[in-house]
matplotlib code that plots the C-alpha trace (Angstrom):
import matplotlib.pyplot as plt

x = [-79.6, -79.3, -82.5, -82.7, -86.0, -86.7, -87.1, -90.7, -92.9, -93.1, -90.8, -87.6, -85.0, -81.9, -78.8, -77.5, -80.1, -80.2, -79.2, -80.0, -78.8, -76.3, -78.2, -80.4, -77.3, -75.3, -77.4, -78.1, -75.7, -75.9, -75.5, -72.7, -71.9, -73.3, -75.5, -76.6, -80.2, -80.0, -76.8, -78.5, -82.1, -80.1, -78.0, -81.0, -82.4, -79.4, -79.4, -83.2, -81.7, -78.8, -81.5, -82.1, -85.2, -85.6, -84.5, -83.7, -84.3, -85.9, -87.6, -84.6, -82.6, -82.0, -85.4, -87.3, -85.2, -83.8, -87.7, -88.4, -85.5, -86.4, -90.2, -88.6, -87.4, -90.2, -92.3, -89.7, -89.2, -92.3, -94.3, -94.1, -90.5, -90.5, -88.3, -90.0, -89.1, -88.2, -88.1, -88.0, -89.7, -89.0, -85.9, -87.2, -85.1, -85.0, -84.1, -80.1, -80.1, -79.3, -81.6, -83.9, -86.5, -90.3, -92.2, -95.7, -98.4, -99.4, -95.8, -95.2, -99.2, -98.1, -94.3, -96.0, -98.4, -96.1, -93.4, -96.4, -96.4, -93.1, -92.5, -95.6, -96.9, -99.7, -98.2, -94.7, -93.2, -91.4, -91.7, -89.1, -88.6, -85.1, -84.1, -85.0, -85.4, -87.0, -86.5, -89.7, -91.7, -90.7, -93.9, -96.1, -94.1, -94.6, -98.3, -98.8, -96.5, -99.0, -101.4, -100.3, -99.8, -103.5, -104.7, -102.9, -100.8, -97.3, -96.8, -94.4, -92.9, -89.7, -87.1, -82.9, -80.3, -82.5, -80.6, -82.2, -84.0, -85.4, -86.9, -88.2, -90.1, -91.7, -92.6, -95.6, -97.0, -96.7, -93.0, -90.5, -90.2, -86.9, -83.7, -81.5, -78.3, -74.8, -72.3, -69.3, -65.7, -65.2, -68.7, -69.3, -70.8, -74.2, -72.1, -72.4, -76.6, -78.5, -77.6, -78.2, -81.4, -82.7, -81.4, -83.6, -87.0, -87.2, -86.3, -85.0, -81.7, -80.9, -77.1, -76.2, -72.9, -71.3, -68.7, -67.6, -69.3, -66.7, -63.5, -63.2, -64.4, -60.1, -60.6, -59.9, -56.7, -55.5, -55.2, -59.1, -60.0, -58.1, -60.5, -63.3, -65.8, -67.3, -71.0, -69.6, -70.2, -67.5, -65.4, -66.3, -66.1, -63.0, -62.8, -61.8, -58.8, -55.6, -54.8, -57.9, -57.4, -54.1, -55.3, -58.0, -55.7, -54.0, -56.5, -57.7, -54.3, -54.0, -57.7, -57.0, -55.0, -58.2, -60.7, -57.0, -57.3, -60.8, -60.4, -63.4, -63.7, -62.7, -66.1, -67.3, -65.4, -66.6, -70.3, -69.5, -68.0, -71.2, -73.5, -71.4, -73.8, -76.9, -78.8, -78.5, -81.4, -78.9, -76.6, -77.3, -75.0, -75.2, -75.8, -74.6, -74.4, -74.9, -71.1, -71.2, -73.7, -72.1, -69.0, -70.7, -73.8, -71.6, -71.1, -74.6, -74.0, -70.1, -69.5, -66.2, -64.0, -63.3, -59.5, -60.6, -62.4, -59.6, -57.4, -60.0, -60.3, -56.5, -56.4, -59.3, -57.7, -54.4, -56.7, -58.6, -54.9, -53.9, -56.8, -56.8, -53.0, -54.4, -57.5, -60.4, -59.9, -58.4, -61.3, -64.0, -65.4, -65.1]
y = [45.5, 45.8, 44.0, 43.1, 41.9, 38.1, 38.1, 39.0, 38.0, 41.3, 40.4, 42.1, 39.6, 40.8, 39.7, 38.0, 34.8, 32.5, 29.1, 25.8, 22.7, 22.5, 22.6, 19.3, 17.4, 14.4, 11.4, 11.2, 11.6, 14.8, 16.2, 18.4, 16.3, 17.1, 20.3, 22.0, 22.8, 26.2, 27.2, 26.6, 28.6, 31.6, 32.1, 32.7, 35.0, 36.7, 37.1, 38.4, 40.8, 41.8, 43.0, 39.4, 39.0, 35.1, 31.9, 28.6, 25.7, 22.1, 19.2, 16.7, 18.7, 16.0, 14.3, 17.5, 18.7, 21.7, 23.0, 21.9, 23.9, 26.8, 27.0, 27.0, 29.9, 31.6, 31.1, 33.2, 36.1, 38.6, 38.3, 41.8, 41.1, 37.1, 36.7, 35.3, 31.0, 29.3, 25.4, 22.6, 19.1, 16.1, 14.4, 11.8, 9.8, 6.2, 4.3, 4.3, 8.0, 7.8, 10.1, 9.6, 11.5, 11.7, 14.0, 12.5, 15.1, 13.2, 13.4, 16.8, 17.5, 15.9, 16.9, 20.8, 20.1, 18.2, 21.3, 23.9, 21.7, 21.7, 25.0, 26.6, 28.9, 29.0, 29.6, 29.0, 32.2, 29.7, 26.5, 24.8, 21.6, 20.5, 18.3, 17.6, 13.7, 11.9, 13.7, 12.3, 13.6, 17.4, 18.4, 16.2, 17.6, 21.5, 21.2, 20.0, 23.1, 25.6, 24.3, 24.6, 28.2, 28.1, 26.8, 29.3, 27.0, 28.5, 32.3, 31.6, 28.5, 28.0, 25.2, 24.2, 22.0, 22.7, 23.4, 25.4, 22.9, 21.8, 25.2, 25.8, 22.7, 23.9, 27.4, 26.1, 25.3, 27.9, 30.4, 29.6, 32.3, 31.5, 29.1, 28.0, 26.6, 26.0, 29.1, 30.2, 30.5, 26.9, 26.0, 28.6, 26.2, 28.8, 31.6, 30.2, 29.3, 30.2, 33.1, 34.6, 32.7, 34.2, 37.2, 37.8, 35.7, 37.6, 34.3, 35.1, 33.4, 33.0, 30.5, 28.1, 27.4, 30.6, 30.1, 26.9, 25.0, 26.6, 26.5, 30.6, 31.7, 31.2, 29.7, 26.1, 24.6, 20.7, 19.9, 21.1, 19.1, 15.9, 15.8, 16.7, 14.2, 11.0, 12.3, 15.5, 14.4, 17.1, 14.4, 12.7, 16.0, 16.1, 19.5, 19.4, 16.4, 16.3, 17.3, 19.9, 20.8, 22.0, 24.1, 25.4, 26.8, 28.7, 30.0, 31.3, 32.6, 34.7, 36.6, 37.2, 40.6, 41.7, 41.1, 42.7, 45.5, 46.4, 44.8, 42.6, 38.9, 36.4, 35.4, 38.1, 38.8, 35.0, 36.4, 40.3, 38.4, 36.2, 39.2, 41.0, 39.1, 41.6, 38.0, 36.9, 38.0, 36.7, 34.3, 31.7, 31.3, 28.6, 29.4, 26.8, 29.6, 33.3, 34.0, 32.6, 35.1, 38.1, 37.7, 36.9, 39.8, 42.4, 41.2, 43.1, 46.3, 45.8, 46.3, 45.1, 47.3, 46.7, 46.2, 43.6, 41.7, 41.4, 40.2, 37.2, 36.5, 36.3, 33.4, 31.8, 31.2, 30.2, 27.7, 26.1, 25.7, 23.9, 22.0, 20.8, 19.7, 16.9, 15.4, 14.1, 11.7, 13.5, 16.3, 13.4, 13.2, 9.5]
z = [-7.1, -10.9, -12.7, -16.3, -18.0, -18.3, -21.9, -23.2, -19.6, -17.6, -15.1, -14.3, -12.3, -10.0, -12.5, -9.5, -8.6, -5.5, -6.4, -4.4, -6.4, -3.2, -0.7, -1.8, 0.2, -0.8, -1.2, -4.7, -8.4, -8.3, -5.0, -3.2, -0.4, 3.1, 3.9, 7.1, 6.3, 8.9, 7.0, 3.5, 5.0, 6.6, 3.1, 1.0, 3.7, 3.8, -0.3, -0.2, 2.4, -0.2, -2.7, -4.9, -5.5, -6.8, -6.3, -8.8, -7.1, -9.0, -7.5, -8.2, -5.8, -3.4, -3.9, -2.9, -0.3, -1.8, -2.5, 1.2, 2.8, 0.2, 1.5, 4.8, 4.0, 2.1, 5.5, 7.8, 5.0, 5.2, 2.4, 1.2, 0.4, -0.3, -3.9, -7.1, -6.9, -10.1, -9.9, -12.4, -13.5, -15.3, -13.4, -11.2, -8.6, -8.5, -5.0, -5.5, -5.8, -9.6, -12.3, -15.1, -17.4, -17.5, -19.1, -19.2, -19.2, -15.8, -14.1, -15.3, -13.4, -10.3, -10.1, -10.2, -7.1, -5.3, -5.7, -4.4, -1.6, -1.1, -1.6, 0.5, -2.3, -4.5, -8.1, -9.3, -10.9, -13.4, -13.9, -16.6, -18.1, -16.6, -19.2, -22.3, -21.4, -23.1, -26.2, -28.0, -25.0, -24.8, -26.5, -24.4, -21.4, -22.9, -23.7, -20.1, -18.8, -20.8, -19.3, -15.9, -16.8, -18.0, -14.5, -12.4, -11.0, -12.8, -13.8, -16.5, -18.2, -19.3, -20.4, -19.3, -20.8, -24.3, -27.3, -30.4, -32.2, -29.2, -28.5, -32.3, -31.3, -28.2, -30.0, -32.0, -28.5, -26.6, -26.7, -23.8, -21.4, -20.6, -21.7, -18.3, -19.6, -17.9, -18.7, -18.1, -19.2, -18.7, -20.6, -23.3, -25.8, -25.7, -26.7, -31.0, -31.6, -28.2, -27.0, -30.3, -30.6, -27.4, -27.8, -31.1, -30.0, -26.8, -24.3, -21.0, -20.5, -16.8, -16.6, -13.8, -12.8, -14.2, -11.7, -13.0, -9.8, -7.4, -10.2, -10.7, -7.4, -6.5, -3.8, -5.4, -5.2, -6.3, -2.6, -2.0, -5.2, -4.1, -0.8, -2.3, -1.0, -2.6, -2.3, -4.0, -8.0, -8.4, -7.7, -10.7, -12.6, -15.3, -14.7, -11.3, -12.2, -14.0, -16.5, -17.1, -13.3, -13.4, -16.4, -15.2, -12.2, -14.7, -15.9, -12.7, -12.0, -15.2, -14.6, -10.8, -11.4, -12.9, -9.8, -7.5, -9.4, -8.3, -4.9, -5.8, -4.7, -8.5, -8.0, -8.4, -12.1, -13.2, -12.8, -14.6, -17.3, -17.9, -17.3, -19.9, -22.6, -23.3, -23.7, -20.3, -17.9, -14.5, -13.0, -10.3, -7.7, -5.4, -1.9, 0.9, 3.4, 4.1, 3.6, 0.0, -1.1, 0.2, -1.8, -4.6, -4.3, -5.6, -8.9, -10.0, -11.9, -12.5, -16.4, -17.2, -19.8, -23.2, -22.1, -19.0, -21.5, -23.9, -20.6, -20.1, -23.4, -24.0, -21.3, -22.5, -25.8, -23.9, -21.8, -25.1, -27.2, -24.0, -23.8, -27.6, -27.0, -24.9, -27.3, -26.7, -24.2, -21.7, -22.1, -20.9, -24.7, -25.4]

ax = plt.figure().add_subplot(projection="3d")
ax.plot(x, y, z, "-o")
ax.set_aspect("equal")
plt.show()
């Protein structure tokens, strides 16, 4: 499978990356609804087996059960070919399954050693600030990370959900390896500062939901959206309800002749077009279950033409005048 270097570290990542946020279950804000834990284990087997060679995975993920079922799987994968694991810190759970930030030096400490547990391994390959929550503690949070990296504990360290200012903050510490932010052609707010940014200070950028959580794999329709489940916070998502639903569907619609004409799954042309940025180190795609991950595998190596990407791009701009014709509120910005 196609690798690309993660910014300035050393280490060269499969463009196509394991992704567990789903497989943490239901039972908090965030989750997917309900999981089968042999389902979730057998998918990234079956990705290792396809040629990807890490996994994102973060300790909020259902309350540490995303890093549980993932160490599950590191201990049946030989070790000769067990994938490099990235995880994250600073989200902690409360009792009602809602979400906060810490990023004490002492949090950050223990969040690490409880992940190792977790995880079954004796140094995380990188280790990232989720959020940057609280805001006034991201350097308290950093300093901790480098020296996590110092110990042995993490090979790398790296930050999400960070914008550039954030990062110039961080750099007088110790330089991010790596930004993780959400992108895709539904979220492409990266595309004007950070990308660049990364792409000139040598910072890995590795995207999550480049498939729009599930919106441009095709396989979404308003019937599948309506019974989307309550412990699903797609539900709750504006994306994935009228008005923006509808349009995103159109959207969808207008791009599918260019994954038909390659016989390629849509999915598979949502991740090409993100991997089309020479910034970005990989996508993440969530794995539930082995089937997910061989329809979406194939996306490595495929370089879209000049002509595909004017296609896409022509029904992105259709998709934002259509968007701006309903304001604000109806986008979920006030």
């Amino acid at each position: 499978m196609t690798t690309r270097p993660l910014g300035n570290t050393g280490l060269q990542f499969t463009t196509i990356g394991i992704g567990t946020w789903a497989i943490g279950g239901g039972d908090w804000s965030y989750g997917w609804g309900d999981q089968d834990a042999r389902e979730g284990i057998a998918g990234i087997r079956r990705g290792v087996e396809l040629g990807v060679n890490w996994i994102d995975t973060a300790a909020i993920y259902g309350d540490g059960a995303s890093e549980e079922l993932v160490g599950k799987a590191l201990a049946e994968i030989p070790a000769t070919d067990r994938p490099m694991v990235a995880t994250k810190c600073g989200r902690i759970m409360r009792d009602d399954g809602t979400v906060f930030g810490r990023l004490k030096k002492e949090s950050v400490v223990a969040e690490c050693e409880a992940s190792l547990r977790r995880l079954g391994v004796d140094r995380i390959d990188l280790y990232q600030i989720h959020w940057p929550d609280p805001d006034a503690d991201i350097e308290e949070g950093w300093t901790a990370m480098a020296g996590l990296k110092e110990a042995g504990k993490v090979r790398e360290i790296g930050v999400s959900n960070h914008d550039v200012a954030q990062m110039k903050r961080l750099e007088a510490i110790h330089p991010p390896a790596s930004l993780q932010p959400p992108y895709s052609m539904i979220n492409r707010e990266v595309e004007d500062e950070a990308l660049p940014f990364c792409g000139a200070r040598g910072i890995g950028v590795i995207c999550y939901s480049p498939m729009g959580k599930g919106l441009l794999t095709g396989g979404f329709t308003k019937e599948r959206a309506a019974a989307l489940a309550g412990n699903d916070h797609r539900s709750r998502d504006p994306k994935f309800q009228s008005p923006q639903l509808e349009i995103n569907l159109a959207l969808v619609d207008a791009i599918r002749p260019v994954a038909d004409a390659h016989r390629r799954p849509l999915a598979q042309l949502s991740l090409a077009w993100v991997l089309r940025r020479p910034e970005v180190t990989g996508a993440i795609v969530g794995v539930r279950n082995a089937q997910q991950i061989e329809q979406t595998a194939g996306a490595a190596g495929w370089e879209l033409s000049s002509d595909e990407i004017a296609t896409i791009d022509a029904a992105l701009r259709d998709r934002e005048t259509r968007l701006a014709e309903l304001g604000d509120a109806a986008q979920g910005r006030v």
